[in-house]
C-alpha positions in Angstrom: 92.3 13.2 69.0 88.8 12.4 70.6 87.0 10.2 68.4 83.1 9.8 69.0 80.9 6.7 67.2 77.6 5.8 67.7 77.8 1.9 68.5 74.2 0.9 68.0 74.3 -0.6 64.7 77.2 -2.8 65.5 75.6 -5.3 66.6 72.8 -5.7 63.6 74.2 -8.7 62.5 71.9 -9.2 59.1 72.8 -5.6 58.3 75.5 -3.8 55.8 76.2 -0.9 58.4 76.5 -3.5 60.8 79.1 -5.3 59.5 81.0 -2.5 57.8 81.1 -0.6 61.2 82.0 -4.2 63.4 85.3 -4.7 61.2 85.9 -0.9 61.1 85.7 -0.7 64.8 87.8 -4.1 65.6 90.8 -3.6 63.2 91.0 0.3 64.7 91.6 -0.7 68.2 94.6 -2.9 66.9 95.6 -0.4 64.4 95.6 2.8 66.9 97.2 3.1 70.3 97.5 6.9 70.7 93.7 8.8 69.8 90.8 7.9 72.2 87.8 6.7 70.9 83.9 7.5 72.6 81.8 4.6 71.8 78.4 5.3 72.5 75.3 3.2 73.0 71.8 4.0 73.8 68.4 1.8 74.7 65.4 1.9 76.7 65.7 -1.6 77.9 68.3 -3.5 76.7 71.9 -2.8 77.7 74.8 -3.0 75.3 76.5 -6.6 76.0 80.0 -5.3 76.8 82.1 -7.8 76.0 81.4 -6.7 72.8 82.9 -3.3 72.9 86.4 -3.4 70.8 89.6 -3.7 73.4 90.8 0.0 72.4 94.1 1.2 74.1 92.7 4.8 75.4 88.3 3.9 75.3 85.5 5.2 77.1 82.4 3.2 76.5 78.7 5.3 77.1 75.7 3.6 77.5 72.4 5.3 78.0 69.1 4.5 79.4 67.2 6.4 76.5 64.5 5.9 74.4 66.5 5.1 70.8 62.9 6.2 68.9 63.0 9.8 70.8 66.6 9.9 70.6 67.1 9.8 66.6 63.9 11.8 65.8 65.6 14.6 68.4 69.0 14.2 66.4 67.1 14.1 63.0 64.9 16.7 63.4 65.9 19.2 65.8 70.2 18.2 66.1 70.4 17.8 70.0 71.1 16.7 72.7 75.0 16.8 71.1 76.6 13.6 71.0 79.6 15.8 72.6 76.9 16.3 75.5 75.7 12.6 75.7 79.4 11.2 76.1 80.5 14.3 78.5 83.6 15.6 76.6 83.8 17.5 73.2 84.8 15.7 70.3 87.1 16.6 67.5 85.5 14.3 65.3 82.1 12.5 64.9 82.0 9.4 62.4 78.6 8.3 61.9 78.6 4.8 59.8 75.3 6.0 58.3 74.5 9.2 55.6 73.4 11.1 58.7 75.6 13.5 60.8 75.6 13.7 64.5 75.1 16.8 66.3 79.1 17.3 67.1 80.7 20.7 67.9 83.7 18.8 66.4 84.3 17.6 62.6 81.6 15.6 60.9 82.2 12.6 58.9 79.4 10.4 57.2 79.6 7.1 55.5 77.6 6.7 52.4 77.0 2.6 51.6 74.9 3.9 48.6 72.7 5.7 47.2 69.4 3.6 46.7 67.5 4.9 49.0 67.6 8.4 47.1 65.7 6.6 44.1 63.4 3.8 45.4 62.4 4.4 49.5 60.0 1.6 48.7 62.5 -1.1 47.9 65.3 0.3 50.0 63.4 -1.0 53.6 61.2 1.1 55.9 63.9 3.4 57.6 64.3 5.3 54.1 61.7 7.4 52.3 61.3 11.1 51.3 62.4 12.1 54.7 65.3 9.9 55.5 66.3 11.5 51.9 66.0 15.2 52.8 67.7 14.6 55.8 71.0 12.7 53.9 70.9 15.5 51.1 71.5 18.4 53.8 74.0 15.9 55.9 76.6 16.0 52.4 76.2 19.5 52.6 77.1 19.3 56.5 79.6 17.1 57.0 83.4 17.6 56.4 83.8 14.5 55.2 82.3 11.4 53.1 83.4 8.0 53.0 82.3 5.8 50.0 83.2 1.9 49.4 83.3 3.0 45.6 84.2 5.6 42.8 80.7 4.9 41.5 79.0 6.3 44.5 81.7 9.2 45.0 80.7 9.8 41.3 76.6 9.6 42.4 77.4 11.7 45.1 79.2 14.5 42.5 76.7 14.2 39.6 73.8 14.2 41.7 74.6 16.4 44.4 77.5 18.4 43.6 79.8 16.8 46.4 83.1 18.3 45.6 85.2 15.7 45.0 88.0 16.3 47.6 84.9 15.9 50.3 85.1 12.2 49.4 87.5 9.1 50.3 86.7 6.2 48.5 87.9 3.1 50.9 86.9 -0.5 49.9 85.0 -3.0 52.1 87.7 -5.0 53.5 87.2 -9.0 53.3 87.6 -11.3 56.3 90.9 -13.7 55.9 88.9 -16.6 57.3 87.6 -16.8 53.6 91.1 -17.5 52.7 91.4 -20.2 54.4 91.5 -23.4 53.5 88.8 -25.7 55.0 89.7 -29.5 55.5 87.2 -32.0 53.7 85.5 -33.6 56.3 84.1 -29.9 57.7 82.7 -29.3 54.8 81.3 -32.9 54.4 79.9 -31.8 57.9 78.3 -28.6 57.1 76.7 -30.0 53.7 75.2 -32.7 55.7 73.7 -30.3 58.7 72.1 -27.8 56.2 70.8 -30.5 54.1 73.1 -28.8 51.0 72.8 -30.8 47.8 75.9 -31.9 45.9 76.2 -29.0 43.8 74.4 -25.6 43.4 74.0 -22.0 42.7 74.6 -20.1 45.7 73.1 -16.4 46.1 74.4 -14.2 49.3 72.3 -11.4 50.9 68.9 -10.1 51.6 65.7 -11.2 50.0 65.0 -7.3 49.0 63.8 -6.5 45.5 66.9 -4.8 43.9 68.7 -7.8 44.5 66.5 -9.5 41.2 66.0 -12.7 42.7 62.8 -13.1 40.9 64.4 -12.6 37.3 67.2 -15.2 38.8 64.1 -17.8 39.6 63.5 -17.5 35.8 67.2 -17.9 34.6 67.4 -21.3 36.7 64.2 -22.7 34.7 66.0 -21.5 31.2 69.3 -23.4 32.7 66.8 -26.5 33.7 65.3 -26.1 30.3 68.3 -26.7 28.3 69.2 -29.8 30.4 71.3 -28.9 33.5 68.6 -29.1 36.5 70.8 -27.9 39.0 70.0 -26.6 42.8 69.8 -22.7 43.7 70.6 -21.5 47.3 69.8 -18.9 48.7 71.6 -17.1 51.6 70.2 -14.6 54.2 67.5 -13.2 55.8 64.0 -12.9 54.4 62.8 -9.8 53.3 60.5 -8.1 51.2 60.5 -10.0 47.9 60.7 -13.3 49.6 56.7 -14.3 48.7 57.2 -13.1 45.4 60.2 -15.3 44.8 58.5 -18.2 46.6 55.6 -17.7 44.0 58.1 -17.2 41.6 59.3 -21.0 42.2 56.0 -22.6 42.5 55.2 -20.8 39.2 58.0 -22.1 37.2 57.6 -25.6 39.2 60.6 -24.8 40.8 59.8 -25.4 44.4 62.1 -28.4 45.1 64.7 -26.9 43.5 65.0 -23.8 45.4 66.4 -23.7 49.3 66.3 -20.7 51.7 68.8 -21.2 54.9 67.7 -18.1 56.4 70.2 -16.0 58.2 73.6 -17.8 58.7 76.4 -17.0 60.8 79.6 -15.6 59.7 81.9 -18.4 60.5 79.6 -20.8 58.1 79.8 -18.4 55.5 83.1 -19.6 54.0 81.9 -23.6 53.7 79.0 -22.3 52.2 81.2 -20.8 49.7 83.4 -23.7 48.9 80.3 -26.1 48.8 78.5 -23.9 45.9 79.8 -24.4 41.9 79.2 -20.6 41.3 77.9 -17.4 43.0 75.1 -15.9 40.5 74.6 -12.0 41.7 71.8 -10.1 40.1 71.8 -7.0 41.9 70.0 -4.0 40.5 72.4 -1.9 42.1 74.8 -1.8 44.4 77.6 0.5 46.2 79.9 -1.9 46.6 78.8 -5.4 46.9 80.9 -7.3 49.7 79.5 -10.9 48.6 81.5 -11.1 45.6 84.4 -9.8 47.3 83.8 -13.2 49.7 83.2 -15.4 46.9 86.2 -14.2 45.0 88.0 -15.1 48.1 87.2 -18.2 48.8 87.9 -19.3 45.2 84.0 -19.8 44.0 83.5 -18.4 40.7 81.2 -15.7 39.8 78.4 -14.4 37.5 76.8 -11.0 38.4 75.3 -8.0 36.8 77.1 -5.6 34.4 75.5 -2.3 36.8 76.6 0.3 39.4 79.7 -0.8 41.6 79.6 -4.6 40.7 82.4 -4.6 38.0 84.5 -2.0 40.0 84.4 -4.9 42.6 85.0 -7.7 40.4 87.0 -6.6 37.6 88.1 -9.4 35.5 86.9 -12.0 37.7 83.6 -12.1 37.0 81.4 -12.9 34.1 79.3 -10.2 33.6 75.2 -10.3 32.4 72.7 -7.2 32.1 70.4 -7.8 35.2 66.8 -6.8 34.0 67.3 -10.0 31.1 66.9 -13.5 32.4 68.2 -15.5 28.9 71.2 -13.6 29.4 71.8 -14.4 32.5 71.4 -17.9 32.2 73.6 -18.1 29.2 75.9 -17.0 31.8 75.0 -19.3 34.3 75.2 -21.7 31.4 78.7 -21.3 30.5 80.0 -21.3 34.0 78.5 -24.9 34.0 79.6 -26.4 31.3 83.2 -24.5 30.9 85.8 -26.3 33.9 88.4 -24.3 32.4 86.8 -21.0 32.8 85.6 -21.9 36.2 89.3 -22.6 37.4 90.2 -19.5 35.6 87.8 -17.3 37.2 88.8 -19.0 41.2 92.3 -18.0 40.2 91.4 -14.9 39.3 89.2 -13.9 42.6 91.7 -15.3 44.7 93.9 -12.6 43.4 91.6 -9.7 43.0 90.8 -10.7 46.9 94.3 -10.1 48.1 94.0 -6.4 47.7 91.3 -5.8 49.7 91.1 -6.4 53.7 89.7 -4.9 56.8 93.2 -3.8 57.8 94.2 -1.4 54.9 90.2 -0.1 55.3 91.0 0.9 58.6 94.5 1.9 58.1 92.7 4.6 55.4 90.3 5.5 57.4 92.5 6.6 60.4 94.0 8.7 57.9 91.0 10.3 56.9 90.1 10.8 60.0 93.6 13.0 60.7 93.6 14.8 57.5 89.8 16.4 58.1 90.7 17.1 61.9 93.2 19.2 61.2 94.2 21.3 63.5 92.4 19.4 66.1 94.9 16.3 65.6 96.9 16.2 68.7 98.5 12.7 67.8 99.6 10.9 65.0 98.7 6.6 64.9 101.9 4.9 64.9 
């Protein structure tokens, strides 16, 4: 079978598509020796680095000189030039690791990370809106196939939209094995030091974007400081459009020392970043899936997030849960996590557990399968 992918967002780094479609990509080309994969790249200027392109068995990698901005408002908009005519072969099958289809005379699969965008284009970044909307709408109508990290979004996509229900494979988020790992003292003595990391802290993992509540968690630290444990929050990622207001937030509350940003951190630090931190707090107003609990759970760091959308389907009993528009609950959360060892052990054992079902290789091994049962009769091998 002739498998087409567009490759540009594997290498956003700082993105959910980026990853997701990376470890997708990496653990099919060990998984699959027999169907051949199109992996297709486009850019005005810059060409794709190819030492990054997966080692697939049977792989032809495309990379065109074309302007990217043109290129997605022709797809968008008008649905050419055909993918099938920008890699020079037809396709049986298309996966796009966004909600949009590509223009493919072969089967159409989509991957839907969430729905947010649907609801609020102003806090979901500046490539959704009205439009990016429409266009994801009539691309569930389109496609032959959808691919959820949740039963919460495949439910979304039903209630909402009227996706039948045999249209959509729910496959997990996978989770790295380095998180697994155990990491000897000294590293982690090491990393503390080179980030400047206090003692202990509250760690938070993503994006500074408003639905993940990071103002309301600013105000849960100061209840926790109020009631006599003044301990550190850090926060993980890139910046993004709620950092000022939680900055603000901080220097409000008189918070300022007490709150560290790392920015953006590589992949390989993320696991001593884990085992450094007393507890991961996540106050997401929604999410489709929710990958840094999954880490944390791995790596044995405790957790507190928000009882909403596909968080408890990720965390199940390892996890204590707090509604996520009221700060005094979450701090009571916060709270008990820091003053209950027992609880905290509890919950470590817990995650470690819940973390053993989930990893890149049965994603991919589900995937593949998806991909075989919507070709059809277009499947001319079977993966071994």
């Amino acid at each position: 079978m002739r498998l087409g992918f567009d490759l540009r967002p594997f290498l956003r780094r700082e993105t959910g598509v980026g990853t997701y479609l990376r470890n997708l990509l990496v653990e099919l080309a060990r998984l699959d020796r027999d169907n051949e994969y199109f992996l297709f790249s486009a850019s005005w200027k810059d060409r794709f680095p190819s030492g990054q392109v997966p080692p697939f068995a049977r792989a032809r990698f495309i990379d065109r000189r074309i302007p990217v901005r043109a290129l997605n408002l022709a797809w968008q908009r008008w649905g050419f030039p055909s993918f099938d005519r920008l890699v020079g072969a037809r396709m049986d099958l298309v996966h796009s690791a966004t909600p949009l289809v590509l223009p493919t005379d072969g089967k159409k699969i989509i991957t839907v990370h969430d729905l947010f965008f649907m609801d609020s284009p102003s806090m979901a970044g500046k490539e959704a809106g009205g439009v990016f909307s429409r266009r994801a709408a009539g691309s569930f109508r389109r496609c032959d196939g959808i691919i959820t990290f949740s039963s919460f979004t495949r439910g979304e996509l039903a209630a909402r939209f009227d996706v039948r229900p045999e249209k959509v494979r729910v496959i997990p988020h996978g989770v790295n094995r380095r998180f697994l790992e155990d990491i000897p003292a000294a590293g982690l003595e090491a990393f503390r030091a080179a980030r400047g990391l206090p003692e202990s802290f509250l760690l938070f993992v993503g994006a500074q974007e408003p639905r993940k509540n990071l103002p309301r968690l600013v105000e849960a630290l100061k209840i926790v400081h109020l009631h006599g444990n003044r301990i550190p929050l850090v926060l993980a990622g890139p910046p993004g459009g709620d950092t000022e207001t939680v900055l603000a937030a901080a220097a409000r509350l008189g918070l300022g020392e007490w709150l560290t940003m790392t920015g953006y951190l590589p992949a390989d630090d993320l696991p001593k970043l884990y085992r450094l931190a007393t507890a991961l707090v996540f106050p997401s107003l929604y999410e489709g899936f929710g990958l840094p609990l999954l880490e944390a759970m791995a790596a044995g760091l405790p957790v507190a997030a928000a009882m909403n959308s596909a968080i408890p389907e990720v965390g199940a009993d390892a996890a204590v849960y707090f509604p996520a528009e009221d700060p005094e609950a979450m701090a009571g959360k916060i709270r008990l996590l820091l003053d209950d060892a027992g609880l905290r052990d509890e919950l470590s054992r817990r995650g470690r557990k819940r973390a053993l079902d989930f990893s890149w290789e049965k994603s991919a091994a589900a995937t593949l399968k998806f991909y075989l049962e919507t070709g059809g009769s277009r499947v001319i091998r079977n993966p071994r």
